[in-house]
mmCIF file as Biopython writes it, N, C-alpha, C and O atoms, coordinates in Angstrom:
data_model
#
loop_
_atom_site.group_PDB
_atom_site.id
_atom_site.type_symbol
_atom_site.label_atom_id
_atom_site.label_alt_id
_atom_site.label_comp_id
_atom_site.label_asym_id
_atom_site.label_entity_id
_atom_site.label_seq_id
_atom_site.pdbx_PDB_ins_code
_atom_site.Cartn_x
_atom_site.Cartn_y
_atom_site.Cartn_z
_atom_site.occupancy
_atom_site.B_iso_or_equiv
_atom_site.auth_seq_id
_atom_site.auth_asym_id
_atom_site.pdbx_PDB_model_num
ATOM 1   N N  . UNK A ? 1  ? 4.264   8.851   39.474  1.0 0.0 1  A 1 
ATOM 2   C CA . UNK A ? 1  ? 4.228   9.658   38.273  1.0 0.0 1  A 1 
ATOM 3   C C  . UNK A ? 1  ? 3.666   8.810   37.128  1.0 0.0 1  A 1 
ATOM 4   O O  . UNK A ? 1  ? 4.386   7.852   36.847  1.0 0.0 1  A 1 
ATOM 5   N N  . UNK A ? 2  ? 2.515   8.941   36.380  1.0 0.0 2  A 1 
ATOM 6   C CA . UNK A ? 2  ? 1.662   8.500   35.317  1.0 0.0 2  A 1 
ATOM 7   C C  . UNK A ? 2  ? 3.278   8.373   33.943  1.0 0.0 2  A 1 
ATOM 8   O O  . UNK A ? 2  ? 4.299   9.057   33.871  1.0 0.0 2  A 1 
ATOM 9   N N  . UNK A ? 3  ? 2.802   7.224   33.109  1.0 0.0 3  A 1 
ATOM 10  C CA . UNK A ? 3  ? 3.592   7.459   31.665  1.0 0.0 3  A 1 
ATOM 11  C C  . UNK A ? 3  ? 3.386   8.221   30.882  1.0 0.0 3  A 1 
ATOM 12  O O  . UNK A ? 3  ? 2.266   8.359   30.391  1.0 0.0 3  A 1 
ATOM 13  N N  . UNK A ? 4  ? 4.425   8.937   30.545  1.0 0.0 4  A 1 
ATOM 14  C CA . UNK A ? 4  ? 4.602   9.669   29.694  1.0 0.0 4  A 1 
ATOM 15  C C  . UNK A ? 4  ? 4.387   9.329   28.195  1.0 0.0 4  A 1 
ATOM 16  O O  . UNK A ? 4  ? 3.878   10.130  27.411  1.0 0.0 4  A 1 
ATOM 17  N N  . UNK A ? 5  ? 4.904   7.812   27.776  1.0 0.0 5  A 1 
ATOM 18  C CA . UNK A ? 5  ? 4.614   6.884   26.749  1.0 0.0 5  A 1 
ATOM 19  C C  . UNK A ? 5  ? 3.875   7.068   25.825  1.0 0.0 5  A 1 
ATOM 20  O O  . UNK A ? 5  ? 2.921   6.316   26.021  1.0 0.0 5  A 1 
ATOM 21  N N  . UNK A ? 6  ? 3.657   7.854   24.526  1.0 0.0 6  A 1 
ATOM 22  C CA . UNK A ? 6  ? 2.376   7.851   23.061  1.0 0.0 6  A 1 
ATOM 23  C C  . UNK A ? 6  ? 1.175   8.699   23.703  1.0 0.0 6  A 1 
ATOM 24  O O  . UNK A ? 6  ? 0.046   8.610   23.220  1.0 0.0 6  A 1 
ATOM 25  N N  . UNK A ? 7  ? 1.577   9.912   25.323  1.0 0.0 7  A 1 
ATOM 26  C CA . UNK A ? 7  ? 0.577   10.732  25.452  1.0 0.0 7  A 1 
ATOM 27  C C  . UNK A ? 7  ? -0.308  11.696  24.292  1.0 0.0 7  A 1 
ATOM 28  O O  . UNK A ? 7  ? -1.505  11.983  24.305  1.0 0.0 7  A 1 
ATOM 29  N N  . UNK A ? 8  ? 0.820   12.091  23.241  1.0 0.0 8  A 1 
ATOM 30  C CA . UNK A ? 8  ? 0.681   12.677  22.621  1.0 0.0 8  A 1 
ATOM 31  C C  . UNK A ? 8  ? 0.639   12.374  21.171  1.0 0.0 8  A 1 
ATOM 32  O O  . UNK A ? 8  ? 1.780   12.187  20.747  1.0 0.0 8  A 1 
ATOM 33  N N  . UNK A ? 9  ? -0.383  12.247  20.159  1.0 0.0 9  A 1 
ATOM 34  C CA . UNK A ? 9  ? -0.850  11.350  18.930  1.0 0.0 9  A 1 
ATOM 35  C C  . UNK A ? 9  ? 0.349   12.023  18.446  1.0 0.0 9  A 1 
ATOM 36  O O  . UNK A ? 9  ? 0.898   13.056  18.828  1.0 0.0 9  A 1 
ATOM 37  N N  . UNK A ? 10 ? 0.729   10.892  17.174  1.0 0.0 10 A 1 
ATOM 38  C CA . UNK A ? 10 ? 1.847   11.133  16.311  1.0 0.0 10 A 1 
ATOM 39  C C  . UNK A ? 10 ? 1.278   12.015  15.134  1.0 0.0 10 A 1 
ATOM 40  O O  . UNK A ? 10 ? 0.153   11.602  14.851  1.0 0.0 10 A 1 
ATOM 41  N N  . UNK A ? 11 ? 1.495   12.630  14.680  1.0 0.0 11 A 1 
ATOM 42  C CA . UNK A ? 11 ? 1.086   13.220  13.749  1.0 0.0 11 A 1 
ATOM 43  C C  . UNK A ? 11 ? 2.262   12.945  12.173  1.0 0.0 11 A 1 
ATOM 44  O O  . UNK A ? 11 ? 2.191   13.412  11.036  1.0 0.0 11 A 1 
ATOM 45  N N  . UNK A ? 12 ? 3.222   12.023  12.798  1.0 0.0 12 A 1 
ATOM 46  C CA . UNK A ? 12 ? 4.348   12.019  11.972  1.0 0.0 12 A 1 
ATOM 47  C C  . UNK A ? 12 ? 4.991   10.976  11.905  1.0 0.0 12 A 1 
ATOM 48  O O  . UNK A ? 12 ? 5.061   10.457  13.020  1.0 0.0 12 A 1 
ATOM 49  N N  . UNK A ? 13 ? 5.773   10.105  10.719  1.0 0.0 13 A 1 
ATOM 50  C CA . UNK A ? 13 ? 6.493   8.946   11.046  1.0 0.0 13 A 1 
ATOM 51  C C  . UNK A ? 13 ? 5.271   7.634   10.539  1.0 0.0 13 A 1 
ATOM 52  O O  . UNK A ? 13 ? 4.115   7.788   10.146  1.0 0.0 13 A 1 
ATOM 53  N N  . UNK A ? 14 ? 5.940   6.558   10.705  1.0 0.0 14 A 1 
ATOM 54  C CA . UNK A ? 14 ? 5.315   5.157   9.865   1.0 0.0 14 A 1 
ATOM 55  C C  . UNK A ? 14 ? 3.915   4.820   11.445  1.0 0.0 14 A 1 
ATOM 56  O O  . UNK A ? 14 ? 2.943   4.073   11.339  1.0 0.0 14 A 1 
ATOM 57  N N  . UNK A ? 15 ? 4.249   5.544   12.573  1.0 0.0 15 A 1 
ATOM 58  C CA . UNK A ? 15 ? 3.015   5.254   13.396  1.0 0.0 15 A 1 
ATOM 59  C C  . UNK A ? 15 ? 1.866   6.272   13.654  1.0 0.0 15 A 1 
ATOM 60  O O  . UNK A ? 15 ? 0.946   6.197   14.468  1.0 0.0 15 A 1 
ATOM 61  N N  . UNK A ? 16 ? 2.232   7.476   12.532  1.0 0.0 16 A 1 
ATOM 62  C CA . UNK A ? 16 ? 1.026   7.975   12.182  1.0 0.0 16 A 1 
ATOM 63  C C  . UNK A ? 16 ? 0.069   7.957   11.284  1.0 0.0 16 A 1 
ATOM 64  O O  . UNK A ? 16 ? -0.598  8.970   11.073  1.0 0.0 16 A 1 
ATOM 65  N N  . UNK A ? 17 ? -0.169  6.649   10.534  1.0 0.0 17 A 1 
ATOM 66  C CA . UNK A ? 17 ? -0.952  6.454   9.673   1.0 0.0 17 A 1 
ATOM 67  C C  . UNK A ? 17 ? -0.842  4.642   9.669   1.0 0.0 17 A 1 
ATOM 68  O O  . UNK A ? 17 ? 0.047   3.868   10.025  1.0 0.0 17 A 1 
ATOM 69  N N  . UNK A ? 18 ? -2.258  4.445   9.063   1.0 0.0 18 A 1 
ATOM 70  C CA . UNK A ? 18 ? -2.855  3.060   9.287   1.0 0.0 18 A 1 
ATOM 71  C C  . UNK A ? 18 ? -3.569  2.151   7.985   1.0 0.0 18 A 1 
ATOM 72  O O  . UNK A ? 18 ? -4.660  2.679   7.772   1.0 0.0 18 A 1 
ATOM 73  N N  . UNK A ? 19 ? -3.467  1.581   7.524   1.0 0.0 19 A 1 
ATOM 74  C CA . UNK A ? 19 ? -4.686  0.608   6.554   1.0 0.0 19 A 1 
ATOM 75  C C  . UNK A ? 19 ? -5.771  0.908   7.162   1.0 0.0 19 A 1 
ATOM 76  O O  . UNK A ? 19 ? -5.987  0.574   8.327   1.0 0.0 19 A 1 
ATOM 77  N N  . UNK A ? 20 ? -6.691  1.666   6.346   1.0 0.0 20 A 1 
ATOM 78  C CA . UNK A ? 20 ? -8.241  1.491   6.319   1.0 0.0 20 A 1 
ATOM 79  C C  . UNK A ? 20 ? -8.938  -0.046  6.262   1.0 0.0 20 A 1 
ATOM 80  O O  . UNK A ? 20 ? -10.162 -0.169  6.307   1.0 0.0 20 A 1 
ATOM 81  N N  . UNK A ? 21 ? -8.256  -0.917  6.183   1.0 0.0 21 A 1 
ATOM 82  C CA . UNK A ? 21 ? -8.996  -2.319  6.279   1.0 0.0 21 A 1 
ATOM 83  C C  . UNK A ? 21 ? -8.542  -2.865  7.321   1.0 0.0 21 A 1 
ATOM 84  O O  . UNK A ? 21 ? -9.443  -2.993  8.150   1.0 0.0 21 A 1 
ATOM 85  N N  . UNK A ? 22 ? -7.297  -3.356  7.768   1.0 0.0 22 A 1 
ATOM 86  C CA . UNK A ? 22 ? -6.987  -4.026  8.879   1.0 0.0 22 A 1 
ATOM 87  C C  . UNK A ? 22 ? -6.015  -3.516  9.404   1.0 0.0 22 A 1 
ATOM 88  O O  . UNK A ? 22 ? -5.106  -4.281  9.725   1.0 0.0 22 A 1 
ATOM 89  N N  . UNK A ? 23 ? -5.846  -1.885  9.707   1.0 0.0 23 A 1 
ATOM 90  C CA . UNK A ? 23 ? -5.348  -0.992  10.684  1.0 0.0 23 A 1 
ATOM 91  C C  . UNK A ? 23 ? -3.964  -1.439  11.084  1.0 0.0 23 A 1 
ATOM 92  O O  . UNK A ? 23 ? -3.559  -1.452  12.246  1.0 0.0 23 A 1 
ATOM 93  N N  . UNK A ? 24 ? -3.313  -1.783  10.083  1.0 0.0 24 A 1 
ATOM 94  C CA . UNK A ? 24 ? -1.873  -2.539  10.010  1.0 0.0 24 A 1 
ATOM 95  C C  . UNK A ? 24 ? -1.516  -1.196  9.358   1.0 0.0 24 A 1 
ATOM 96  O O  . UNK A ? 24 ? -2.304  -0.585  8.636   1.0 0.0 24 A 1 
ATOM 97  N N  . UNK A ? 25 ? 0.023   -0.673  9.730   1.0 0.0 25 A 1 
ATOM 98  C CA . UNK A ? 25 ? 0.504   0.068   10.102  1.0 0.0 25 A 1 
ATOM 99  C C  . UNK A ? 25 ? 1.908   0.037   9.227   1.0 0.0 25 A 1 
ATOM 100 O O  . UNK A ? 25 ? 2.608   1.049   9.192   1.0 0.0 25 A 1 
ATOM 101 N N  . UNK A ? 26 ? 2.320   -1.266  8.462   1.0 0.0 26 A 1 
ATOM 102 C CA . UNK A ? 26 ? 3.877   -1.555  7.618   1.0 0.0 26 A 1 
ATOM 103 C C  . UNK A ? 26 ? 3.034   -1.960  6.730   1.0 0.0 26 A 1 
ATOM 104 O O  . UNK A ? 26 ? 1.924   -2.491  6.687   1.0 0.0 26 A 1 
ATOM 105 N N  . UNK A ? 27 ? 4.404   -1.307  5.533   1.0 0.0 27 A 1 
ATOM 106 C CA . UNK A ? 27 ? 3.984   -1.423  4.393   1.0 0.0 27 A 1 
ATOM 107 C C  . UNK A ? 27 ? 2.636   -0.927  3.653   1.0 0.0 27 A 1 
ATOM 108 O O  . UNK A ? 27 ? 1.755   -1.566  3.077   1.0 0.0 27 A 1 
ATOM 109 N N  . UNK A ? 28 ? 2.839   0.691   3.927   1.0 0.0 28 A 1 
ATOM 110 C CA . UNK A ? 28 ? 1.278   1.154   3.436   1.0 0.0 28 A 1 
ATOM 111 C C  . UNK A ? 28 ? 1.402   1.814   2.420   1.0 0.0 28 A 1 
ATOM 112 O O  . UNK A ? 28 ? 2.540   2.258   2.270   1.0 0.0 28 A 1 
ATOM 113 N N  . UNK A ? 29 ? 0.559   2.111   1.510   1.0 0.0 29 A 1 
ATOM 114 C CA . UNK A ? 29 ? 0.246   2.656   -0.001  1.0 0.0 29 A 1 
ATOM 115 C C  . UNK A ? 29 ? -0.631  3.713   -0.081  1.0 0.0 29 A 1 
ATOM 116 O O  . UNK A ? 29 ? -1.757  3.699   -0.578  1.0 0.0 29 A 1 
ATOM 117 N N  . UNK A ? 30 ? 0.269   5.133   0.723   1.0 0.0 30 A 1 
ATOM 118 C CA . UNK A ? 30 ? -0.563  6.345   0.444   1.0 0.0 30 A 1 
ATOM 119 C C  . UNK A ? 30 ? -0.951  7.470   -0.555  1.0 0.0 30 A 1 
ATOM 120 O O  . UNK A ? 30 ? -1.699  8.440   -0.428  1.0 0.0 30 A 1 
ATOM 121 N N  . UNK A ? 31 ? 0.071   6.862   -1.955  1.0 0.0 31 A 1 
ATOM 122 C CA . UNK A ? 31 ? -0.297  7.220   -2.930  1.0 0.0 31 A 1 
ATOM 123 C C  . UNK A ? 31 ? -1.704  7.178   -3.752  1.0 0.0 31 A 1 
ATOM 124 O O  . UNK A ? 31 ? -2.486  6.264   -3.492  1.0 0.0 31 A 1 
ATOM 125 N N  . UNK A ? 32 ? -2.014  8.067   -4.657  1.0 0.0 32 A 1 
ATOM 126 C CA . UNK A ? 32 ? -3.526  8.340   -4.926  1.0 0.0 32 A 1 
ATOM 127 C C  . UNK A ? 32 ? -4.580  8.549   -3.647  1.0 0.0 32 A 1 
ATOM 128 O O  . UNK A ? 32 ? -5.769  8.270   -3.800  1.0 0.0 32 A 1 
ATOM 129 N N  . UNK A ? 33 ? -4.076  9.052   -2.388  1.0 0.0 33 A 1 
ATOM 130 C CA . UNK A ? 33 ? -4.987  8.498   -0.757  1.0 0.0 33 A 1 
ATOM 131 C C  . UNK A ? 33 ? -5.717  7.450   -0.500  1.0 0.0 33 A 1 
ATOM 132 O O  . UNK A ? 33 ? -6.806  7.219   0.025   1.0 0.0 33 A 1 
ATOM 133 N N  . UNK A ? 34 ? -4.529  6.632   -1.184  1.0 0.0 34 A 1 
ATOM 134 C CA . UNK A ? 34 ? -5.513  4.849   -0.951  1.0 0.0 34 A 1 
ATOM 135 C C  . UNK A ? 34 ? -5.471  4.267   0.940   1.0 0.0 34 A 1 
ATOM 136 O O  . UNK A ? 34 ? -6.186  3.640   1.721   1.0 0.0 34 A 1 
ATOM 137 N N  . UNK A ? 35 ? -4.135  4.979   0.925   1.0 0.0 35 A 1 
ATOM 138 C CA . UNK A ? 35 ? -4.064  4.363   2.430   1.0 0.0 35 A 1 
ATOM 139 C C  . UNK A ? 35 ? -4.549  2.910   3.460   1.0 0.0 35 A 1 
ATOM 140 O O  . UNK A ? 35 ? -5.021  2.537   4.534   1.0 0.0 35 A 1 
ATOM 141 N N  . UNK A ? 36 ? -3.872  2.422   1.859   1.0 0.0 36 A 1 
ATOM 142 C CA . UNK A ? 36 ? -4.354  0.545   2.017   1.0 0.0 36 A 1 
ATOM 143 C C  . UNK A ? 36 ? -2.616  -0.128  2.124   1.0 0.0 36 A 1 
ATOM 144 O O  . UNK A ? 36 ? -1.613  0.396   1.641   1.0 0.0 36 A 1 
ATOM 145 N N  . UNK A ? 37 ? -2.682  -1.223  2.790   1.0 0.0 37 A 1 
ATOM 146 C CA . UNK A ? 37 ? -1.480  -1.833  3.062   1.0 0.0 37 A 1 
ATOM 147 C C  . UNK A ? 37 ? -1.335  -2.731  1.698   1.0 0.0 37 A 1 
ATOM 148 O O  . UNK A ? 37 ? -2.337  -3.076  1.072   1.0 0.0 37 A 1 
ATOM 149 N N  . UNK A ? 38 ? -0.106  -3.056  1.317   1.0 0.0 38 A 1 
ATOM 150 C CA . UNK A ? 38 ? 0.252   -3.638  0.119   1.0 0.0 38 A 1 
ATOM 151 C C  . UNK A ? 38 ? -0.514  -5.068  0.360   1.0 0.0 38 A 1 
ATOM 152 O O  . UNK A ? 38 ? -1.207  -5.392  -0.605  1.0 0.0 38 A 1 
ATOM 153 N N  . UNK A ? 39 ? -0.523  -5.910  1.371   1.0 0.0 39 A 1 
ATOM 154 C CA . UNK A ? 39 ? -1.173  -7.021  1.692   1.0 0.0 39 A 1 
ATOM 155 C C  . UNK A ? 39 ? -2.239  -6.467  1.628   1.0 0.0 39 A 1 
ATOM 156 O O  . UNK A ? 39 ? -2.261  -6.711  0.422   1.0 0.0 39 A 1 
ATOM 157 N N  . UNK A ? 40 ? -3.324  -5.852  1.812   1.0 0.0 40 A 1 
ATOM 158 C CA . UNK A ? 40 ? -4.872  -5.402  1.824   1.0 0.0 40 A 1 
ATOM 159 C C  . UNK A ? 40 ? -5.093  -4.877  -0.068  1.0 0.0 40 A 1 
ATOM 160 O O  . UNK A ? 40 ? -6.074  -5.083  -0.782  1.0 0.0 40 A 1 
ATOM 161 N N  . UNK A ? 41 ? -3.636  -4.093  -0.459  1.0 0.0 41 A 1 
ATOM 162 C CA . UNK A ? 41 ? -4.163  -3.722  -1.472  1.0 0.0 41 A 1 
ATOM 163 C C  . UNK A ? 41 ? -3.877  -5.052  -2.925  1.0 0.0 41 A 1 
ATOM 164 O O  . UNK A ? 41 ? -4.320  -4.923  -4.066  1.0 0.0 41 A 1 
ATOM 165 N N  . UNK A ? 42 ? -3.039  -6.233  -2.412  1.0 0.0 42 A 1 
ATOM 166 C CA . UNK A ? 42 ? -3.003  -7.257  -3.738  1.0 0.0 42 A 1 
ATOM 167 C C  . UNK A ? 42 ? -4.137  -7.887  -3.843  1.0 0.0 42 A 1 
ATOM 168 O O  . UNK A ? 42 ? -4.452  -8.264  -4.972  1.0 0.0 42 A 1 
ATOM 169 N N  . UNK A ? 43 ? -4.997  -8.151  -2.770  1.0 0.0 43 A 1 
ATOM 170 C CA . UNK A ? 43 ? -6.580  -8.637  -2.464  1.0 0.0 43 A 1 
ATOM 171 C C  . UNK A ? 43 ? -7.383  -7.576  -2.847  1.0 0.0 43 A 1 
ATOM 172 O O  . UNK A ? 43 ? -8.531  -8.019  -2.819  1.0 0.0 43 A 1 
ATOM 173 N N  . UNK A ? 44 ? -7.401  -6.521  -3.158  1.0 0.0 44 A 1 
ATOM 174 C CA . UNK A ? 44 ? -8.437  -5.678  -3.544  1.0 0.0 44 A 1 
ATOM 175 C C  . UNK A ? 44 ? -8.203  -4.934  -4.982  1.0 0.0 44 A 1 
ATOM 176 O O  . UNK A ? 44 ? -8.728  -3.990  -5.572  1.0 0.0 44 A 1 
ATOM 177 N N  . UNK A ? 45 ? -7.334  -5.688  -5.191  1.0 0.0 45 A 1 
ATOM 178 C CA . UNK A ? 45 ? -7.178  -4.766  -6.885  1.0 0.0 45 A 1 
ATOM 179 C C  . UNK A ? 45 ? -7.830  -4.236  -7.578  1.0 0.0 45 A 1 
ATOM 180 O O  . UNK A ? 45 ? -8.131  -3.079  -7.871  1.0 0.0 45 A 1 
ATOM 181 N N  . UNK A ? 46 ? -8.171  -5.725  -7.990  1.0 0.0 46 A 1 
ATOM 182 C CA . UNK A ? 46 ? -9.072  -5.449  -9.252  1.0 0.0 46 A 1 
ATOM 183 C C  . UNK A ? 46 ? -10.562 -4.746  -8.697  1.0 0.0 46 A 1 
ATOM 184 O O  . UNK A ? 46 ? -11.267 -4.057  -9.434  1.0 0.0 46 A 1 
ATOM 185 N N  . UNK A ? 47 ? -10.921 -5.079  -7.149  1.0 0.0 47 A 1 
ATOM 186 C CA . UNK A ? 47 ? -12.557 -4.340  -6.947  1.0 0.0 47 A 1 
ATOM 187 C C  . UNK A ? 47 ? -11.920 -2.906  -6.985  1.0 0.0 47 A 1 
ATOM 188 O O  . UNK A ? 47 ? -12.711 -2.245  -7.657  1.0 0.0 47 A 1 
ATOM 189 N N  . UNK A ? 48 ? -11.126 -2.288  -6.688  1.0 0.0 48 A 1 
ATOM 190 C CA . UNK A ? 48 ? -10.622 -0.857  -6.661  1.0 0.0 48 A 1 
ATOM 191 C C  . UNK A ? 48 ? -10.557 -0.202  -8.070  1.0 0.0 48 A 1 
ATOM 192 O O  . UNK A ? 48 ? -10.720 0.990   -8.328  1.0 0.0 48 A 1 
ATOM 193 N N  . UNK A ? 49 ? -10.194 -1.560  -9.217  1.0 0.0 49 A 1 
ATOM 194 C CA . UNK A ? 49 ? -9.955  -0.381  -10.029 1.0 0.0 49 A 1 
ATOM 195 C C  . UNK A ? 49 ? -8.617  -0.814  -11.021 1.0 0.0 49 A 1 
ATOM 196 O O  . UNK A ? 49 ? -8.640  -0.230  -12.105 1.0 0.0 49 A 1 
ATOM 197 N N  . UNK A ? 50 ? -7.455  -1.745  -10.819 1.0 0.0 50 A 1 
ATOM 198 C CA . UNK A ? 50 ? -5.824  -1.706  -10.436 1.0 0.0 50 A 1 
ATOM 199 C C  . UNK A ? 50 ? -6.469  -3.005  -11.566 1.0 0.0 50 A 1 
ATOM 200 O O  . UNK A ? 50 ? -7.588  -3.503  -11.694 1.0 0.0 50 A 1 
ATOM 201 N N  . UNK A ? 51 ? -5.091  -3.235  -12.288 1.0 0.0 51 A 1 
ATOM 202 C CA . UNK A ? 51 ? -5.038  -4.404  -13.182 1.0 0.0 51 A 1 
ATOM 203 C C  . UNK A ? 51 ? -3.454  -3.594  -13.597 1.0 0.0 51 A 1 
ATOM 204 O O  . UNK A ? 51 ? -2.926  -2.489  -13.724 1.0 0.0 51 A 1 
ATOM 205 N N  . UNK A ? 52 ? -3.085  -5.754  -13.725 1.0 0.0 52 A 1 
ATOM 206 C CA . UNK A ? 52 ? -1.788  -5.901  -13.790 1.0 0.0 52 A 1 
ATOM 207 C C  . UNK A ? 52 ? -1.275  -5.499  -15.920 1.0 0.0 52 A 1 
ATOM 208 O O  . UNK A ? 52 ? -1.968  -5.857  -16.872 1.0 0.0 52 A 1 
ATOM 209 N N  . UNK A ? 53 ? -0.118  -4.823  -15.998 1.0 0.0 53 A 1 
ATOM 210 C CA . UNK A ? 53 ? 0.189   -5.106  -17.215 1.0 0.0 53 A 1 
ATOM 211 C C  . UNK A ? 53 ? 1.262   -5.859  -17.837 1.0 0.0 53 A 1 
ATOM 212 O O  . UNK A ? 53 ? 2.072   -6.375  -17.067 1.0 0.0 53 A 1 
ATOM 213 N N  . UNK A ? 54 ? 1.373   -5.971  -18.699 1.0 0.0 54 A 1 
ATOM 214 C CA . UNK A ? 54 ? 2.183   -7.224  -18.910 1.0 0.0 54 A 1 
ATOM 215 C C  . UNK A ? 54 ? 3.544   -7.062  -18.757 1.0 0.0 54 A 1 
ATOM 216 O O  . UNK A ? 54 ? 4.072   -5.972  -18.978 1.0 0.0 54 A 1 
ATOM 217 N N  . UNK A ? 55 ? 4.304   -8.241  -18.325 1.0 0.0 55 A 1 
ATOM 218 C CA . UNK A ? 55 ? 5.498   -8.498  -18.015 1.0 0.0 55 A 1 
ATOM 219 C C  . UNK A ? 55 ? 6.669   -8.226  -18.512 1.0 0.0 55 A 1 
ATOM 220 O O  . UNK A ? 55 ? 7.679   -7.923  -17.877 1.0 0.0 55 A 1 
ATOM 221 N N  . UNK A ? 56 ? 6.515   -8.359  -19.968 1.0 0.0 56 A 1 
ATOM 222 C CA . UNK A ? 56 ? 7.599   -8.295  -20.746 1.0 0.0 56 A 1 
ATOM 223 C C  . UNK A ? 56 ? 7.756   -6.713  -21.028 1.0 0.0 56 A 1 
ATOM 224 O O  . UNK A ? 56 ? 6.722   -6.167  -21.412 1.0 0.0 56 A 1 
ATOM 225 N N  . UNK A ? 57 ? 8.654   -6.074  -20.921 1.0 0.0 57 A 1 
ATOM 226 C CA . UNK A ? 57 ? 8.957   -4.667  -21.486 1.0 0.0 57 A 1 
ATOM 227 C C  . UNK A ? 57 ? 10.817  -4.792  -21.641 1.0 0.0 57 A 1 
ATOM 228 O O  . UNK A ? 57 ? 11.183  -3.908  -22.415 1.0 0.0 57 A 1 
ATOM 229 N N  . UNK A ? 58 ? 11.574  -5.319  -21.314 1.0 0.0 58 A 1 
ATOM 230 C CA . UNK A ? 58 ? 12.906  -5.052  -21.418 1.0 0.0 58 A 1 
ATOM 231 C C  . UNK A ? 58 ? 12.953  -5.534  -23.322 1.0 0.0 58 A 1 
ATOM 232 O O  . UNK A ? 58 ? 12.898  -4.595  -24.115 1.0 0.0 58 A 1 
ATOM 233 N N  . UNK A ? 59 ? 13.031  -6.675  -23.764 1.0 0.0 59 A 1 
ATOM 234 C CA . UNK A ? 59 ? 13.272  -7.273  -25.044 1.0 0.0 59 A 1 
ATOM 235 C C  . UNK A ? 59 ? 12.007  -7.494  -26.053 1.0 0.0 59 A 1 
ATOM 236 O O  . UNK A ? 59 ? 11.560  -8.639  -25.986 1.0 0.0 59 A 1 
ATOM 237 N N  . UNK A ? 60 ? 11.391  -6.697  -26.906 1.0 0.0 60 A 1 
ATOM 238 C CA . UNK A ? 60 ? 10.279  -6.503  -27.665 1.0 0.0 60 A 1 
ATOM 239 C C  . UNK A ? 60 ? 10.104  -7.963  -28.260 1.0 0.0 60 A 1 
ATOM 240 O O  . UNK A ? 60 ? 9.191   -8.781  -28.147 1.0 0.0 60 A 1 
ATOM 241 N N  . UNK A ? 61 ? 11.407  -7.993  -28.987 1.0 0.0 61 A 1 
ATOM 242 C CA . UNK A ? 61 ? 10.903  -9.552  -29.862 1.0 0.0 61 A 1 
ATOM 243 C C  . UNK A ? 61 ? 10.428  -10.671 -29.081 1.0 0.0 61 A 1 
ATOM 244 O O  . UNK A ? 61 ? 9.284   -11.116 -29.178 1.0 0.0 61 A 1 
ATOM 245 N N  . UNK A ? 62 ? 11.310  -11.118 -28.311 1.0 0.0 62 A 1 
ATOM 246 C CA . UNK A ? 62 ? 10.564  -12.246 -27.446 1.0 0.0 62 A 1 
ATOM 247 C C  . UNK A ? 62 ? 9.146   -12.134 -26.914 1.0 0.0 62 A 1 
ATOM 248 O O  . UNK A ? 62 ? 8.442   -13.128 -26.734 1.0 0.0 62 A 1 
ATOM 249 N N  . UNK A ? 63 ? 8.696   -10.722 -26.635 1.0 0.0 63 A 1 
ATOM 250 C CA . UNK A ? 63 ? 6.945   -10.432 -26.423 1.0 0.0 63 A 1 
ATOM 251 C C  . UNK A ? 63 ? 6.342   -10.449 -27.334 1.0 0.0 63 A 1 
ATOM 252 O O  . UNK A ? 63 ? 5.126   -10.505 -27.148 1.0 0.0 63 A 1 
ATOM 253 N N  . UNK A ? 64 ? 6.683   -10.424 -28.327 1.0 0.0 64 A 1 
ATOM 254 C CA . UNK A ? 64 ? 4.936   -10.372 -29.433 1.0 0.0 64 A 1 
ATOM 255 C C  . UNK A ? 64 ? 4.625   -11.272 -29.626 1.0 0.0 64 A 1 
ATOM 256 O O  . UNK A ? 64 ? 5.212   -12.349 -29.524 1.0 0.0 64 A 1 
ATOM 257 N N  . UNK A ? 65 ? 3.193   -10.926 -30.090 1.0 0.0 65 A 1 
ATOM 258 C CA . UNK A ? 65 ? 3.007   -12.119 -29.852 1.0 0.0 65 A 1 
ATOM 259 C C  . UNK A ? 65 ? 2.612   -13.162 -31.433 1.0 0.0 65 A 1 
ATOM 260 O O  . UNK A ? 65 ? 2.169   -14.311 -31.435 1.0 0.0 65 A 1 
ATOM 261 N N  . UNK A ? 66 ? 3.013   -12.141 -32.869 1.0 0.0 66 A 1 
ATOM 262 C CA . UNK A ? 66 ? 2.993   -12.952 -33.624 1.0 0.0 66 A 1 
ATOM 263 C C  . UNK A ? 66 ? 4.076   -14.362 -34.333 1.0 0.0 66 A 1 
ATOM 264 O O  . UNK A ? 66 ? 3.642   -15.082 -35.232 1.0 0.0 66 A 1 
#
């Protein structure tokens, strides 16, 4: 009797979808349909588009910067 085993594509769950760059499968970012892995997407930021903003937001005074 042949396996029964992933006969049938997932259509559902963390093993139905993939990184468009290196088809890694954890930790993916399908928001906006980027469908890039968080490791694929900290290397591609800035060519995508993505820039970081600044750090400080809990305590105003200590951030300004005059």
């Amino acid at each position: 009797m042949p396996s029964l085993y992933n006969t049938h594509p997932k259509t559902y769950g963390p093993g139905s979808h993939q990184c468009r760059v290196c088809f890694n499968r954890h930790g993916l970012i399908r928001k906006y349909g980027l469908s890039i892995c968080r490791q694929c997407f900290r290397e591609r930021a800035n060519l995508i588009g993505f820039h970081k903003v600044g750090a400080c937001v809990t305590i105003d005074i200590l951030c300004s910067t005059e």
